[in-house]
N, C-alpha and C positions, 0 to 999 in steps of 0.2 A: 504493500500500500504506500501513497505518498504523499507527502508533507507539500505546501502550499502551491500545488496547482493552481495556473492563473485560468480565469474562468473566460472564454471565447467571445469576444462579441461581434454577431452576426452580421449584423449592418451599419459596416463602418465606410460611408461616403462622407468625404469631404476634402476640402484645398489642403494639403499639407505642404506646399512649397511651388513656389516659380523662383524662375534663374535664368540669367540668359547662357548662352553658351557661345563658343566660336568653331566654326568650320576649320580643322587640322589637314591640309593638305596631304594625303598619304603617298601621293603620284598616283600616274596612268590612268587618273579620272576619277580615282577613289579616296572623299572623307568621310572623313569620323567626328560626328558630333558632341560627343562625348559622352559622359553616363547618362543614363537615361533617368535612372533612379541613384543617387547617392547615399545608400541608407547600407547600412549593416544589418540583421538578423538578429537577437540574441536566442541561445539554445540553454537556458539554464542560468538562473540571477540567484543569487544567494546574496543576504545581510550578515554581515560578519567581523571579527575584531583585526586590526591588522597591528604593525609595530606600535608600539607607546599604548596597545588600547587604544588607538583609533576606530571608529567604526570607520567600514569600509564596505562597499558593495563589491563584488565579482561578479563576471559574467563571461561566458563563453559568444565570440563572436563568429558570424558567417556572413559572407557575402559570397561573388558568384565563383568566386577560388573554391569554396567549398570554409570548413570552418578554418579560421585563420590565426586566430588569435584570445588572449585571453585579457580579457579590461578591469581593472582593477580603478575605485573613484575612490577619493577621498571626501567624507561626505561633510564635514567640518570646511573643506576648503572647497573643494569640487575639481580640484585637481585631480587628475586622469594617469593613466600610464597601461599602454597598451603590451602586454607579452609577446613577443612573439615565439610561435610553439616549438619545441625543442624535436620537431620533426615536421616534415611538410606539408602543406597545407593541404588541402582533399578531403573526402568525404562532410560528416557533421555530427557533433555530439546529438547524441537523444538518448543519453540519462546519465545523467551526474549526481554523485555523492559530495557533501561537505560533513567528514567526519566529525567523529566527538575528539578528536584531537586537531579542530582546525587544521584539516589539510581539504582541499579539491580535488575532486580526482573526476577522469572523462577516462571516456575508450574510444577514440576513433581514428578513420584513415587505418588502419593497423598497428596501429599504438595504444599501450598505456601508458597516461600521467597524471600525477601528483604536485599540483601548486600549494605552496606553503605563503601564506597572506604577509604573513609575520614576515618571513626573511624577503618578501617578494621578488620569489624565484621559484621555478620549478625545483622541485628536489628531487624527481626521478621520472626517468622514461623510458621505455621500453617496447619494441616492434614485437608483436603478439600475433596469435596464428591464424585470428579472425578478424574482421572486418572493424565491426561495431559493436560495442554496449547497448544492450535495449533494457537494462535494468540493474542496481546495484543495490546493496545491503549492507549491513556491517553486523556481524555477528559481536556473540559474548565476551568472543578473546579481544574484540579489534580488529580480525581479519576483513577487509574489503573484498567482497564477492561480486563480480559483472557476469551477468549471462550474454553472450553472444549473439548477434546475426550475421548470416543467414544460415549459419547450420548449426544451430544449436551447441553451443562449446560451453564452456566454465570456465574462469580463473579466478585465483585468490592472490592479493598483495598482503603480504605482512608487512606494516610500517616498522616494525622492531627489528626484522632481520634485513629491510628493503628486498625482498626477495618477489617474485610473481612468479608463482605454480598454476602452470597450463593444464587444466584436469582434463584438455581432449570436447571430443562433442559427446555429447551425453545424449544425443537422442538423434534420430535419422526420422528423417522423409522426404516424401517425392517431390514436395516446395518447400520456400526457402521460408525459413522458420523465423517467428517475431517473438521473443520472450520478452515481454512486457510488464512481468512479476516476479520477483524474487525474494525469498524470504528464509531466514534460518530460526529454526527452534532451541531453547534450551538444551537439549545434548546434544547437539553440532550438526543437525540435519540439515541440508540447504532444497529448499523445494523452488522449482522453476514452471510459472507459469506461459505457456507459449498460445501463441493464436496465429493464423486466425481460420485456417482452412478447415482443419479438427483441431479442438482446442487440445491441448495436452498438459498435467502435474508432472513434473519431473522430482521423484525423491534420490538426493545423493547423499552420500556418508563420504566424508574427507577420511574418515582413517580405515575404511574399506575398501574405498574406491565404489561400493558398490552402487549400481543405478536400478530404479524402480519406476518403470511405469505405472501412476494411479490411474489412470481413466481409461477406462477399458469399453468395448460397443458402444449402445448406445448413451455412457456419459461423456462420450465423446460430441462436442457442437461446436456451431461455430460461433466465432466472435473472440472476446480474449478473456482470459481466469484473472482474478483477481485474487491478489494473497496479501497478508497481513500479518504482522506477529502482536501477539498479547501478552499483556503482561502477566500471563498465567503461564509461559512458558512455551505454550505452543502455537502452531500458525492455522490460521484460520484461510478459506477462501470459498471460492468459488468459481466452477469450470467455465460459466460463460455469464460474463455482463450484460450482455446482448438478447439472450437464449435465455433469461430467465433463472440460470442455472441456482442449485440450491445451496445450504451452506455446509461446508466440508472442513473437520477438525483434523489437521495433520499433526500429528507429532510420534516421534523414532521414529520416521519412515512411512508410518501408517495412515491409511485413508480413512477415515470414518463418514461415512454419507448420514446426512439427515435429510431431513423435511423440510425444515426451519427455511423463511427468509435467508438471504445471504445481509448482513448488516454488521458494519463496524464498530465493534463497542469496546473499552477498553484496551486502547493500544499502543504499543510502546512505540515511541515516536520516535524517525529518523527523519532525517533533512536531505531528502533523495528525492530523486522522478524523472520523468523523462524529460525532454527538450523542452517542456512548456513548464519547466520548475521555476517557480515563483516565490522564494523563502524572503518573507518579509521582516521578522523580530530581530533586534540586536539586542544585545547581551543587557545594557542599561536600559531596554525596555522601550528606545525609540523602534518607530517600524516604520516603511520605506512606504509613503502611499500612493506614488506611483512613478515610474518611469520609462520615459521615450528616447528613445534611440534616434527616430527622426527630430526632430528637435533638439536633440543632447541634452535634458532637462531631466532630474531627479527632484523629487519633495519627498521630504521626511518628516514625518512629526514626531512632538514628542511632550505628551500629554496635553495640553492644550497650545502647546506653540509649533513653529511651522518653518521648514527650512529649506528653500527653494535655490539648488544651484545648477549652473550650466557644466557640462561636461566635454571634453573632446575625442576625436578617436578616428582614428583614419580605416577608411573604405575606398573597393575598388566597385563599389557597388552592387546593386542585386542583379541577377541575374533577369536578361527580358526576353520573354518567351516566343514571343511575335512579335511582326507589328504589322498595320494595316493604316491604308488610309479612309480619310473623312470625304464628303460631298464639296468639303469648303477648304482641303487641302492641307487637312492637321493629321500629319503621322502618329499614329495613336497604340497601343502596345499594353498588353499586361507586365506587370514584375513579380518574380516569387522570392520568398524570404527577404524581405519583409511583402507581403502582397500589396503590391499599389497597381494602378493601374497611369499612363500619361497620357499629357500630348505634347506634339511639337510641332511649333511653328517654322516651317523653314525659310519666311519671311522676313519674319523676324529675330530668327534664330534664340528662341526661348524655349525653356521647358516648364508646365504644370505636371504636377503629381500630384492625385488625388489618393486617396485612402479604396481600399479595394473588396467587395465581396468576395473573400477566397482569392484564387488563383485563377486569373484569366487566362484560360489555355488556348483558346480559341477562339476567331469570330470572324464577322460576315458584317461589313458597312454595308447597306442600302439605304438610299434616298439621306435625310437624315438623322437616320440611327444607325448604330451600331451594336450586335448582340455580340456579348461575350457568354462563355460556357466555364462555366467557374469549377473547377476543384474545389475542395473537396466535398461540395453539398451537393454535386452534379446540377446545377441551375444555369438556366436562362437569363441572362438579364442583362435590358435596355436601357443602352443609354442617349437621351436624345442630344442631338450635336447643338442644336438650336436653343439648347437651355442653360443657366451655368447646373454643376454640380450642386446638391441640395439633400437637405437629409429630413426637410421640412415635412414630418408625417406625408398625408397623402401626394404631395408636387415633389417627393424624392425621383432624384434625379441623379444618378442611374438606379431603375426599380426592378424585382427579381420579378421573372414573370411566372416561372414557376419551379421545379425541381422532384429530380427520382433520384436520389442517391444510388437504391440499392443497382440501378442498371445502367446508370449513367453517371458513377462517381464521379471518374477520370475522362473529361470529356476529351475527344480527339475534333471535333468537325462542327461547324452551324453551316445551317443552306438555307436562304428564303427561297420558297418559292410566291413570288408576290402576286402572278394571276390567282391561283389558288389560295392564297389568303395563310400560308401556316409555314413556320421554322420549325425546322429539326435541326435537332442535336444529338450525336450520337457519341459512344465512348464507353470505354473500359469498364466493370461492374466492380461492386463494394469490393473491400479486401475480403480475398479466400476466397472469393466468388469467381465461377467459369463462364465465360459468355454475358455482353453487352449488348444493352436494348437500344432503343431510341425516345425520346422524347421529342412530340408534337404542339406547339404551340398556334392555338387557330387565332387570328388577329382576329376576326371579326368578332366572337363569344368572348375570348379573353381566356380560352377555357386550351385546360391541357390533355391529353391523350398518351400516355406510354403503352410500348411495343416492350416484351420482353424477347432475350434470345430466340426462346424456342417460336416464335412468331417471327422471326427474321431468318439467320442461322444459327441452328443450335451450338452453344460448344465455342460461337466464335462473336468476336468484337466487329462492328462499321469506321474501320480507321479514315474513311475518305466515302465522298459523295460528289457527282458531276450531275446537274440538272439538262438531262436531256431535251423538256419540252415545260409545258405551263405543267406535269404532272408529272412525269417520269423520271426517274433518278438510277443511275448506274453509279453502284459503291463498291466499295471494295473491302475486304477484312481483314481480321490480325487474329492469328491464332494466340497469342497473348493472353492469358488471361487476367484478373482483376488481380490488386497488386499481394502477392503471397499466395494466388491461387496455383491451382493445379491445371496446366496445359493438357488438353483432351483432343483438339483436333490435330491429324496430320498435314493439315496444307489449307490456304486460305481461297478466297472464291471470289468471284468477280457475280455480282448480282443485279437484276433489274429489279427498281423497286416502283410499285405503284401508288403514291402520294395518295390517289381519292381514294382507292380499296384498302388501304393501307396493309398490301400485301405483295408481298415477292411473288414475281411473273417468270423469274429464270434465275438459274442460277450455276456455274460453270469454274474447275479448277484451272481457270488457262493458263497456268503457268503452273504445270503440277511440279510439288515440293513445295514453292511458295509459303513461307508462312505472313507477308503484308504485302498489302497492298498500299502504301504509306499517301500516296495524290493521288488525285484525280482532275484532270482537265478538261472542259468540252472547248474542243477548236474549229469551229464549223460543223463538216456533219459526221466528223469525227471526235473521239479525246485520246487525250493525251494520260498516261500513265506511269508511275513508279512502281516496280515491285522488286520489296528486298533492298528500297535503297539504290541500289546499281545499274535497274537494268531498267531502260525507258524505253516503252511501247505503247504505239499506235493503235486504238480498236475502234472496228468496225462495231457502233451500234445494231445496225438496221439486217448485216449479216452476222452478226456477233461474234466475229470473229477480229484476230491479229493481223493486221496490214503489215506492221512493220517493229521491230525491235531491234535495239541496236544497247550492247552495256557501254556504261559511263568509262568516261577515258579513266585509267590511273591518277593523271595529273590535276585532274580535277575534284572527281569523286570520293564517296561516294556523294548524294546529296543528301541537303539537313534534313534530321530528322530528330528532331523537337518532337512535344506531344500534338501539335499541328503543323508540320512542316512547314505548310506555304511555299511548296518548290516552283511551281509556275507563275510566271508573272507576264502579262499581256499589256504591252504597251499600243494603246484603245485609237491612237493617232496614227499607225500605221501597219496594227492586225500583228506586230510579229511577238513570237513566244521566246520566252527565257525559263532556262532552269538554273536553281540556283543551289550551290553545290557547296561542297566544305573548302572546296579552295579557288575556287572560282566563279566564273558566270559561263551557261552556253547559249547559243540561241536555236531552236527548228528550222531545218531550210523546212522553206514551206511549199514546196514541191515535190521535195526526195524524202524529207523528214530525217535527214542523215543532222545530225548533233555538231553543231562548229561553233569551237573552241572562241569566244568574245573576249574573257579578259582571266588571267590571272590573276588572284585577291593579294593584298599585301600583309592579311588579316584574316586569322581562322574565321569563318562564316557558320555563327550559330543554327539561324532563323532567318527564315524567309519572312514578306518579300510583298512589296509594294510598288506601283509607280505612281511616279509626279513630277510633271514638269521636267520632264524628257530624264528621269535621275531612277534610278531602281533602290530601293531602300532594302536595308538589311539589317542584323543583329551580332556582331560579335559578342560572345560574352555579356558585359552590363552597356555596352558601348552601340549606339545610334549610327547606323554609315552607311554609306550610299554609293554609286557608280555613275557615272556622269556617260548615259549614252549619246556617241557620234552623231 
């Protein structure tokens, strides 16, 4: 179980920043606007004592490196000092410990480490066998316990001896495993709760080695177990949050199932959780009552008085997922960690950022709106270009217009179709889930329609959509399943989908082995295709068949492949097509369809792909940049 979880809120629209920026010459036709969003991430805040009994806050940083560093404020002065991590930057914490001997400690990138507040320095580090910490503990001796992902491992730090014992993986399956509970009993039992496909208890004994599966058939569900320790010694939980699951008394090893609600009562407390750790009290009994990162602003109170400092701390900013353009020529783009969503003016070479519903993965300007497809509540939602941002009850602007989570978490795609009156979005299902639905938005009701898998294709996801006509839609899919699920299809499909019957009219492996179909194009009375990444082909709607396929050169390839790619981009002034690839730009002859090579990038190429004003827009990394077509 975990100590002060910060609680999510749902509908955060609003201005958080304008800036101008300046166009950076990169050559050969290509700038960079610069970051798009300049914000850091934090994955775990801890209130804490540092030299002299200071209070001091900690925080684990990320931006679009991945986690980078570790931020350490002084909350008396507001003076900053950022760590940098005693190994390389990559991956991201999601679950940190602050022991009961003030130390910090994360798991990630393939390392463990240990930051000491007091001497403000790491004091150990260590490249480890697995990935990431999805959970820590501290048992009765002091030993520091992390459960592993994606395969389920163990390790323990002793601070006494500085040592780290790799206990191995303690549990196998056929997906990649999330332990997101951990908890040890009075005689030295460590139990690990995992999710999310089938939940699974993992009982370990450190002086046996031995391991124990508790959930056996049907106590096996999905979603994630929750564990606890009590101050009566033993640990308490339950097999799924989600699923209802009931309450289960662990201790030596042993399962004991009840009846009972699952509820926390009595519990012995640690200053642990995942990435969304939130530990507010200091020792003299101030506590932190809130703090932003975009901003650089902390307040602390401390019993009825109030203490507001600014912070510093350098970013290479958040990672931008796409971008798209507006009707009125503002480059517009989600950001993940921290989620914002922008825009940019290329007139005026400025950037707004506003505060974001989730993670804009994807979207579709028409007329003027824009619908993005948010992570992780799988939702819809408009933003009108002709309004400013607004959070004002009913005139909120950008408004959610609706959402499936379980079938459309991880959105990949939005399509208007505007004769017809209705958007889709479709996308990858809840975690541990196999096979992604669609959701249907009809403009004119207001009213929504979900499509599950087995009403589309079973088994698989709609990574991509081409609007053939006022009704018709050829997509394409991803045998990928929902994140931590279990892959079931062998090869992905190329489908005709019917908008009014809202049902599948064909459906065909054309490119057997396949497992994505990643774009979809329509270029007259043709489209345009990616599958796998590499290999771009031509299809005959009306014969439904391959005109033409040809794989992406070496020097270019493969193209971006984001959770919406946006590989094609159609410059509307003269009909011709661009793909847009990890190291360059190509364009379609449009008579042969043969791929020629337009420019080589000076700049890894994240994220596709916009045009305006004769300029193809793109995403490095956190960074805005463009191509200046002849």
């Amino acid at each position: 179980m975990y100590i002060g979880l910060r609680s999510v809120c749902l509908f955060l629209f609003g201005l958080v920043g304008c800036y101008c920026s300046s166009a950076q010459d990169l050559g050969s036709g290509f700038y960079d606007y610069g970051v798009a969003c300049p914000e850091s991430n934090d994955r775990g805040v801890v209130a804490t004592t540092g030299a002299g009994g200071k209070n001091v806050v900690l925080a684990w940083l990320f931006d679009h490196r991945g986690g980078y560093g570790l931020l350490s404020i002084d909350v008396a002065s507001g003076a900053s000092r950022l760590f940098d991590l005693p190994f390389p930057p990559g991956d991201a914490p999601y679950a940190s410990i602050l022991s009961s001997d003030n130390k910090f400690y994360a798991y990630f990138n393939n390392h463990f480490a240990a930051f000491d507040p007091v001497k403000n320095e790491f004091t150990f580090s260590q490249k480890a066998f697995d990935v990431t910490a999805m959970a820590f503990t501290e048992d009765d001796q002091g030993l520091i316990w992390a459960a592993t992902y994606p395969n389920g491992g163990l390790v323990a730090y002793n601070p006494k001896t500085r040592q780290l014992v790799n206990y191995g993986f303690v549990n196998k399956e056929p997906w990649k495993q999330y332990p997101r509970a951990i908890a040890a009993d009075a005689d030295g039992w460590i139990y690990i709760g995992i999710g999310s496909t089938e939940t699974q208890i993992i009982a370990f004994d450190p002086k046996t080695k031995e391991t124990r599966k508790l959930l056996q058939g049907d106590k096996r569900l999905k979603g994630w177990p929750s564990l606890y320790r009590s101050r009566d010694g033993a640990v308490y939980g339950t097999a799924s949050m989600e699923e209802g699951g009931k309450r289960i008394k662990l201790s030596d090893g042993v399962a004991v199932f009840t009846t009972e609600e699952f509820k926390v009562t009595n519990e012995k407390p640690y200053i642990a959780g995942s990435q969304s750790l939130f530990y507010k009290k200091f020792p003299d009994g101030s506590v932190i009552k809130s703090i932003d990162f975009g901003l650089r602003e902390l307040v602390v109170t401390h019993g009825a008085g109030e203490k507001k400092v600014n912070f510093k701390y350098a970013s290479e900013g958040s990672l931008v997922m796409a971008v798209d353009v507006t009707l009125g020529g503002k480059l517009i783009g989600g950001t993940t960690f921290p989620m914002r969503f922008f825009e940019f003016d290329p007139a005026a070479n400025t950037f707004k950022r506003h505060k974001a519903y989730g993670q804009f993965n994807a979207s579709a300007a028409f007329k003027n709106a824009v619908y993005f497809a948010s992570y992780p509540y799988g939702a819809l939602v408009q933003y009108n270009t002709d309004q400013p941002v607004s959070n004002d009850g009913t005139a909120a602007n950008p408004v959610v217009l609706g959402a499936d989570k379980q079938n459309v978490h991880r959105p990949h795609r939005v399509l208007v179709l505007d004769q017809l009156g209705k958007v889709l979005m479709t996308g990858t299902p809840e975690y541990g889930y196999t096979g992604g639905g669609m959701l249907i938005y009809n403009k004119g009701g207001g009213t929504i329609n979900t499509l599950a898998d087995s009403q589309l294709i079973p088994d698989q996801s709609t990574m991509s959509m081409a609007a053939l006509d006022d009704h018709r839609v050829l997509a394409g899919t991803t045998t990928a399943p929902g994140t931590g699920g279990l892959k079931k299809a062998k090869e992905a499909v190329l489908y005709l989908f019917d908008a009014k019957t809202l049902k599948p009219i064909w459906q065909e492996p054309v490119f057997p082995g396949t497992q994505t179909y990643s774009d979809l194009h329509k270029a007259g009375a043709v489209v345009f295709g990616i599958a796998d990444s590499r290999l771009f082909f031509v299809f005959d709607p009306i014969k439904r068949s391959v005109i033409y396929k040809e794989t992406l050169p070496d020097a270019l390839g493969p193209v971006v492949t984001v959770q919406s790619p946006r590989v094609f981009v159609k410059d509307p002034s003269t009909g011709e097509r661009y793909l847009i690839c990890r190291k360059g730009i190509l364009k379609v002859n449009r008579s042969s369809y043969k791929l020629e090579t337009v420019a080589l990038s000076p700049v890894m190429i994240e994220a596709g792909g916009a045009y305006y004003n004769n300029k193809i827009y793109f995403v490095s990394n956190s960074h805005l940049c463009s191509y200046q077509l002849n």
